[in-house]
C-alpha positions in Angstrom: -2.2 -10.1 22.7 -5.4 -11.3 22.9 -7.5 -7.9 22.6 -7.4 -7.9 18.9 -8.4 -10.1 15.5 -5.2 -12.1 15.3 -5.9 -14.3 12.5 -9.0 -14.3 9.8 -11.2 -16.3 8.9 -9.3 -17.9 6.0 -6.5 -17.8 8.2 -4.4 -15.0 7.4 -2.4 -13.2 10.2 -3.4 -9.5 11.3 -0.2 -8.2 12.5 -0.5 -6.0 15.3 2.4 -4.5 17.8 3.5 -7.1 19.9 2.5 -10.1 18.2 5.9 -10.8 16.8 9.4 -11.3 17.2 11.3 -8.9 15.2 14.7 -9.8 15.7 13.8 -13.6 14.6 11.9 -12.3 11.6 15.0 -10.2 10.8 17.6 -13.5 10.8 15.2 -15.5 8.4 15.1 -12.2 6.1 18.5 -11.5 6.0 19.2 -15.3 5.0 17.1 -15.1 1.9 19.4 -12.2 0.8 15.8 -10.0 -0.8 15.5 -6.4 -2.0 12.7 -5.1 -1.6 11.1 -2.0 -3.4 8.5 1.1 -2.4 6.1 3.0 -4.8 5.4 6.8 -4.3 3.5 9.3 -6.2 4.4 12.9 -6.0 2.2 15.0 -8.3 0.8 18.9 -8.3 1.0 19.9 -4.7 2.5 16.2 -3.2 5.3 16.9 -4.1 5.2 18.9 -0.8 5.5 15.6 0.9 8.8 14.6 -0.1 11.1 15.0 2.0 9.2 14.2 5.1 8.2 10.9 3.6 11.8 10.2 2.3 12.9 10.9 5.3 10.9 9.0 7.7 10.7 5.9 5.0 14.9 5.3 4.9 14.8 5.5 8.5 11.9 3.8 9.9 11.0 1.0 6.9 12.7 -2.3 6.7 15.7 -0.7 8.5 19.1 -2.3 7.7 17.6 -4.2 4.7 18.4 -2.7 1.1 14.8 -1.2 -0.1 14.7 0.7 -3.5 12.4 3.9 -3.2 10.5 4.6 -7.0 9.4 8.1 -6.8 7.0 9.0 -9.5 6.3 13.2 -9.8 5.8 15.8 -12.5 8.5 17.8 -11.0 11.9 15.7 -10.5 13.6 18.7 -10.4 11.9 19.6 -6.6 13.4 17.0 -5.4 15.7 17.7 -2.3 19.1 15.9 -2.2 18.5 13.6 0.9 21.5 11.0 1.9 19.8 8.0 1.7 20.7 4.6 4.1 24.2 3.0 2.1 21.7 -0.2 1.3 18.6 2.3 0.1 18.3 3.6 -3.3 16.4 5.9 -4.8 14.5 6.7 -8.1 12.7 9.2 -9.7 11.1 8.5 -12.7 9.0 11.6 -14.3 5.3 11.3 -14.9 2.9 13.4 -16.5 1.3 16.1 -14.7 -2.7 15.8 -13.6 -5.4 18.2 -12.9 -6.4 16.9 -9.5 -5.8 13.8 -6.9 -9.1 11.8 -8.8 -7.0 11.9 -12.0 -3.5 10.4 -10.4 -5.7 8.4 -7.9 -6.9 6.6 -11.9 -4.1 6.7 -13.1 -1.9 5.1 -10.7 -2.6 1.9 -10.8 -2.2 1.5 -14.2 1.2 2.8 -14.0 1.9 0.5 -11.1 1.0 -2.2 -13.5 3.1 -1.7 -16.7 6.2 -0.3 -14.3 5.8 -3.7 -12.4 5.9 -5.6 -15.5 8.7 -3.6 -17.5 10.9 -3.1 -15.2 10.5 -3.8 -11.1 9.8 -7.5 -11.2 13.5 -7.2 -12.9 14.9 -5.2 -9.3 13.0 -6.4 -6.3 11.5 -9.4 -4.8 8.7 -7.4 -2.8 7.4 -4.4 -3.6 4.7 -2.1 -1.7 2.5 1.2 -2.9 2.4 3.9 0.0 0.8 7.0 -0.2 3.5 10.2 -0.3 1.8 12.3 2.3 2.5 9.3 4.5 5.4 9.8 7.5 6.4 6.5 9.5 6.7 7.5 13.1 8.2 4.0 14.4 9.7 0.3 12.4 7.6 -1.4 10.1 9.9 -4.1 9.6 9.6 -7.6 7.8 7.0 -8.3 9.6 5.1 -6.9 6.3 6.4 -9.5 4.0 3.9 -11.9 2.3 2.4 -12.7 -1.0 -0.2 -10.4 -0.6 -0.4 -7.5 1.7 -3.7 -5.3 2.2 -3.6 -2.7 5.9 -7.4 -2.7 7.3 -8.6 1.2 6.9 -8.4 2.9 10.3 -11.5 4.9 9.1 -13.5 2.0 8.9 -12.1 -0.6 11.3 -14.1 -2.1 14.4 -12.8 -4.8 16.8 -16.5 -6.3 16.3 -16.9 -9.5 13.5 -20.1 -8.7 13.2 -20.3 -4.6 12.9 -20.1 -3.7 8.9 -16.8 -3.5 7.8 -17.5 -0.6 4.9 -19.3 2.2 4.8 -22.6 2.2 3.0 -23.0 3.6 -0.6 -25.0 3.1 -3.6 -23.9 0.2 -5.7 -21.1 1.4 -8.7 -19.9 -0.8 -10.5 -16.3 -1.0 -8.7 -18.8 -1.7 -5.3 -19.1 -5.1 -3.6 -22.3 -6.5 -2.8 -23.0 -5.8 0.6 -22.2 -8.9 3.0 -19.4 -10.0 0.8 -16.8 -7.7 2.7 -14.4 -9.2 5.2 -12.3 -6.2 5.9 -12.3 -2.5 4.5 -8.6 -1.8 3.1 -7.1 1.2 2.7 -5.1 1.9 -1.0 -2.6 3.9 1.2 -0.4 1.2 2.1 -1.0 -2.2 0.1 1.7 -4.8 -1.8 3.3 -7.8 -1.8 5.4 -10.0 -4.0 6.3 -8.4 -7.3 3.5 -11.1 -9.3 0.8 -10.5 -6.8 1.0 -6.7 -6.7 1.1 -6.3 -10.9 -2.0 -8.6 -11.2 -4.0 -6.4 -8.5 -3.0 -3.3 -10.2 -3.9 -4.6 -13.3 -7.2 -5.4 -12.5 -7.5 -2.5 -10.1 -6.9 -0.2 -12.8 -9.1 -1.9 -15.1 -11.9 -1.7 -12.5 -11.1 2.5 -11.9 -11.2 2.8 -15.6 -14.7 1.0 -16.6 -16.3 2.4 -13.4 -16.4 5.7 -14.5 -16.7 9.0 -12.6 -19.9 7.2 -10.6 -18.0 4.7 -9.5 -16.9 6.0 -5.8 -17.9 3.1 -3.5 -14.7 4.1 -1.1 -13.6 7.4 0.6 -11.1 7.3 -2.6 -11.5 6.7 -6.1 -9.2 3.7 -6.1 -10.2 1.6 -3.2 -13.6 0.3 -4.8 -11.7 -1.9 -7.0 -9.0 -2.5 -4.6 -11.4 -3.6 -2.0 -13.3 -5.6 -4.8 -10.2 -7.6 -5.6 -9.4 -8.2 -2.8 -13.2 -9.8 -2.1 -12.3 -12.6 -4.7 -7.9 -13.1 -3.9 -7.9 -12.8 -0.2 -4.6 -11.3 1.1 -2.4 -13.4 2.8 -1.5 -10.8 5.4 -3.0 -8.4 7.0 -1.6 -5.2 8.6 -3.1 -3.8 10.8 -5.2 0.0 11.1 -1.3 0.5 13.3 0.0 0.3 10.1 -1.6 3.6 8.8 -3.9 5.4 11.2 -5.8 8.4 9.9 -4.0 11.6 11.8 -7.8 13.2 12.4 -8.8 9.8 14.3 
């Protein structure tokens, strides 16, 4: 393809449809013999989400390739009995309920972060955060798999280098100083090796937690410091606005 950004500027790839070969990408996975895991949160109202998410997630990501869903709600026992792919598995582990989507949105990451470190780095090799309320409508296959994986925001993204790449807002402390953006990411789909992802929820959550109710600087609470981190420990892969494309756009 040559109509999109296929590589940045500190030479990462962008992976867009048709700039790959799946079925090679597939061999060299298979050969490395990797699990793989998924983090969802289901809390108040979310929990709405489940099934369709389940659903769509053990058929559409990393088909054929064991993948360990982590469910995280306040109400395991909503939780439809779904027959899962023979090398999928799934886990719900009970969280405590919120008053709103700011408050789970804050909270998150910091569970991300001690769940990484207790406990997942023990079970997978790769592990990725997506948003509940998500539904995957074709593959997203290894083509994902790097040290660090960020998805450019659909609500933001231009095919220009030199349009701006975020949206303009006062400067909160989770905020980067304008011009030091490369690309606007989205928290709704983010991860990457097991390390990589505990270290950027670590300081994500750190940076939602001394930013303070002020500190928006993204369409959601959590993608100021996610985008700030990401500033300073470029990803090493890049998905696409494909990858999770706002359903109002």
């Amino acid at each position: 393809r040559r109509d999109v950004l296929l590589l940045t500027p500190w030479l990462a790839p962008v992976v867009w449809e048709g700039t790959f070969s799946r079925d090679i990408l597939n061999a060299q996975y298979v050969q490395k013999n990797l699990v793989t895991g998924v983090v969802t949160f289901a809390v108040e109202k979310y929990w709405f989400f489940i099934e369709g998410f389940l659903r769509s997630a053990n058929k559409y990501f990393l088909a054929g390739h064991p993948v360990n869903f982590y469910l995280f709600t306040d109400n395991p026992e909503k939780i439809p009995h779904l027959q899962m792919a023979p090398e999928n598995h799934l886990f719900v582990i009970p969280v405590q309920n919120h008053s709103g989507w700011q408050d789970v949105s804050t909270s998150r990451m910091e569970i991300l972060s001690r769940y990484t470190h207790s406990q997942l780095q023990h079970e997978v090799d790769y592990l990725y955060s997506m948003d509940i309320d998500l539904q995957l409508l074709a593959d997203v296959g290894v083509e994902i798999i790097d040290a660090l994986v960020a998805t450019i925001s659909s609500w933001h993204f231009t095919p220009h280098r030199q349009s701006k790449a975020c949206e303009p807002r006062p400067e909160p402390p989770a905020a980067s100083p304008e011009g030091e953006w490369d690309f606007y990411y989205t928290a709704s789909f983010f991860g990457g090796s097991v390390a990589e992802v505990s270290e950027l929820a670590r300081a994500c959550s750190e940076g939602v937690m001394e930013g303070g109710e002020g500190a928006v600087g993204a369409r959601w609470r959590d993608e100021g410091p996610l985008n700030q981190y990401l500033v300073h420990r470029k990803p090493t892969r890049l998905l696409s606005p494909e990858y999770y494309w706002g359903a109002d756009l």
